[in-house]
DRENLUM-746840 format. One record per atom (N, C-alpha, C, CB): x, y, z. Coordinates in pm, whole numbers, plus 50000, padded with zeros to 5 digits. Each point is the difference from the previous one (the first is absolute). Last residue first. Glycine has a CB too. Example, Ala and Ser with C-alpha at 12.3 -4.5 7.8 and 13.67 -1.06 7.14 Angstrom:
! residues 2
512854977550708 500825011950006 499235010950073 501184993749785 499114949150208 499115011950000 500905012050000 498114988350125 
This chain:
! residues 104
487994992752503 500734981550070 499765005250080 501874985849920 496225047649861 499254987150011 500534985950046 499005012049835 503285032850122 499244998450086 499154993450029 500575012249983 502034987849621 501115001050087 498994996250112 501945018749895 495634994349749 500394988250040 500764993950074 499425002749871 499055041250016 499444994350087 500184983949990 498565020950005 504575007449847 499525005750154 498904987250034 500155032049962 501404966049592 500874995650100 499905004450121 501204997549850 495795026849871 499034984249991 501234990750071 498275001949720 502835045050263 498635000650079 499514983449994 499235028649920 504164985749768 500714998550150 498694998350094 502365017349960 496554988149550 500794984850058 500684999850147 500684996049747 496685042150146 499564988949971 500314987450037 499745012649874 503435027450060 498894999350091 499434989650030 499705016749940 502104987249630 500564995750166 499944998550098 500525003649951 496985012349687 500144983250003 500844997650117 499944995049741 499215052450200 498974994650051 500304982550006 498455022749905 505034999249908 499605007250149 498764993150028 500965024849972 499774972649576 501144990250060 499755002750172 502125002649765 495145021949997 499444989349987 500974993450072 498695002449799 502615042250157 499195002250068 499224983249996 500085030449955 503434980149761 500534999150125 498594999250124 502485015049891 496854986649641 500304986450014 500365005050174 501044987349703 497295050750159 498984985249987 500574989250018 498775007549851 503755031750079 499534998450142 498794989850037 500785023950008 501574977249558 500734998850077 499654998250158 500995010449812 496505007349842 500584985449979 500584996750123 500535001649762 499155042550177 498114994250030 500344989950046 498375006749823 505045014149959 500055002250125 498884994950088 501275017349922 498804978949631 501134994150052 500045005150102 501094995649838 496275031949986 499244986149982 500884989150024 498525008849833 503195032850151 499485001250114 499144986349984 500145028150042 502504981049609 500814998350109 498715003250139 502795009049844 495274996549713 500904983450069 500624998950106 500554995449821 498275051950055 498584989350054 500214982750026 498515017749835 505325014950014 499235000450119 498624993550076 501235016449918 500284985849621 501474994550074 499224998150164 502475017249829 495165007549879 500254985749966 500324989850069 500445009349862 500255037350152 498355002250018 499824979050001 499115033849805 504734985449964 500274999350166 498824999450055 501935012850014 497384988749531 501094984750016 499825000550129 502044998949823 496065041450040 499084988949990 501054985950056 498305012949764 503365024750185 499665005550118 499264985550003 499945030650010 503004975249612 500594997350158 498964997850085 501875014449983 496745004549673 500104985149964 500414994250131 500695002049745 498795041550176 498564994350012 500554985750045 498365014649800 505155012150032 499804998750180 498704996050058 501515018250017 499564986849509 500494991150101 500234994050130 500265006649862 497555028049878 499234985749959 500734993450081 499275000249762 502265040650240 498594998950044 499774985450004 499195022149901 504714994149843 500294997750135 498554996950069 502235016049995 497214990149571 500694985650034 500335000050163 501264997849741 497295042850125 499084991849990 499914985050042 499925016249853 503315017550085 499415004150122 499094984249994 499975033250002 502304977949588 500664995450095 499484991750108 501025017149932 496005008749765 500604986149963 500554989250099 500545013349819 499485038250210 498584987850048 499804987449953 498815017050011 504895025949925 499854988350058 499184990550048 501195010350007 498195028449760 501114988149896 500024987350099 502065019249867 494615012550343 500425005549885 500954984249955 499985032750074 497734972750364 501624991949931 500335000249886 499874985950119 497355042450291 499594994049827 501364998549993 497805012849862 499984987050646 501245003849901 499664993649849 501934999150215 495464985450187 499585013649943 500915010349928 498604996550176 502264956350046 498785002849885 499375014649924 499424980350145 504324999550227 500085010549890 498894998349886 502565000850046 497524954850235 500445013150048 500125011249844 501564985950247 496474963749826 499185014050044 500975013550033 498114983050118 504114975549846 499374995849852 498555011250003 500914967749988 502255028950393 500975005149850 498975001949904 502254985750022 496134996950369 499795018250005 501114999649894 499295011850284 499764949149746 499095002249987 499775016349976 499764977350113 503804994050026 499605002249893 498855004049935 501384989450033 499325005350440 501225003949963 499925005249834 501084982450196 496354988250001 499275014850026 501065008849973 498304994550186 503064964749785 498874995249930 499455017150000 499514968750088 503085014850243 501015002549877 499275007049891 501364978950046 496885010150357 500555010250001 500765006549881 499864991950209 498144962649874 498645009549972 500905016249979 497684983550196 505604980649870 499074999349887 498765009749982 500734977450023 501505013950415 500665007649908 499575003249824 501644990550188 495504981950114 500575013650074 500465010449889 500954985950216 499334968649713 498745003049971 500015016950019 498944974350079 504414996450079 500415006649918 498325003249916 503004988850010 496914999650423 500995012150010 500505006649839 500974987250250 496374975649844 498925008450055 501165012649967 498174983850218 503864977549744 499734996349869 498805014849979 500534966350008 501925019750408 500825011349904 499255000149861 502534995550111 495554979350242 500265014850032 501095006949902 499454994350253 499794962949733 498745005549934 500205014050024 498364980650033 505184992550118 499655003049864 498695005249944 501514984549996 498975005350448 500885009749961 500095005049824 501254988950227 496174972749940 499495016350044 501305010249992 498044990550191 503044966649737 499105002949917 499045011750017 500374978249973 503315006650330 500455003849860 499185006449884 501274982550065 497245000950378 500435011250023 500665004249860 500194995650261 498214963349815 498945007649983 500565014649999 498394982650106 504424970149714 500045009550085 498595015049997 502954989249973 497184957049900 500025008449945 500165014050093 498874983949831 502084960149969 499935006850146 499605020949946 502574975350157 497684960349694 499645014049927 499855011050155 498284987149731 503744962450000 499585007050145 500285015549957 500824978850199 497394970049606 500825014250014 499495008850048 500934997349852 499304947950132 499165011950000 500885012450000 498174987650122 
C-alpha cells in the first residue's frame, strides 16, 4: 500500500499565498486599467494610432490579470477544501480510535 501523508499547515499556507497572489493580480489588473483610461482627453493628432495600440494593450493586460486572478483565488478555494476535509477525516478517524481504545 502506499503511503500517503499530507502536511495541513503546508496546504493552507499555500492557499494563502495563492489568496496573496490573487491580491496582487486584482492590483495589477487596476493598474492597467488607469493606463488603458488615462489621457483621454489629449488629441494624439499623428499619434493616435500609436496611443491607441498602447490603449488596447493595456485592455489586454488588464483582462489576462483580471484572469490570472480569479484562478489563483479558485486555487486558493481548492486548497482550503482539501485541507479543511483531510482535517475533518482526521478528526473522525481519531474520534472512532478514541472510541475504540475505550471499548477494551
Amino acid at each position: 500500500m502506499t503511503h500517503f501523508s499530507v502536511d495541513l499547515n503546508k496546504l493552507l499556507e499555500a492557499a494563502a499565498a495563492w489568496r496573496d497572489a490573487s491580491a496582487d493580480g486584482d492590483r495589477a489588473s487596476g493598474l492597467a486599467q488607469k493606463i488603458s483610461t488615462s489621457h483621454q482627453d489629449v488629441t494624439w493628432s499623428i499619434f493616435q494610432e500609436a496611443w491607441q495600440a498602447q490603449v488596447d494593450a493595456a485592455k489586454y493586460m488588464k483582462d489576462r490579470l483580471a484572469e490570472a486572478s480569479s484562478e489563483a483565488i479558485s486555487i486558493s478555494n481548492v486548497l482550503t477544501h482539501v485541507a479543511t476535509v483531510y482535517r475533518e477525516q482526521d478528526a473522525n478517524f481519531a474520534n472512532t480510535l478514541t472510541k475504540l481504545q475505550s471499548g477494551l
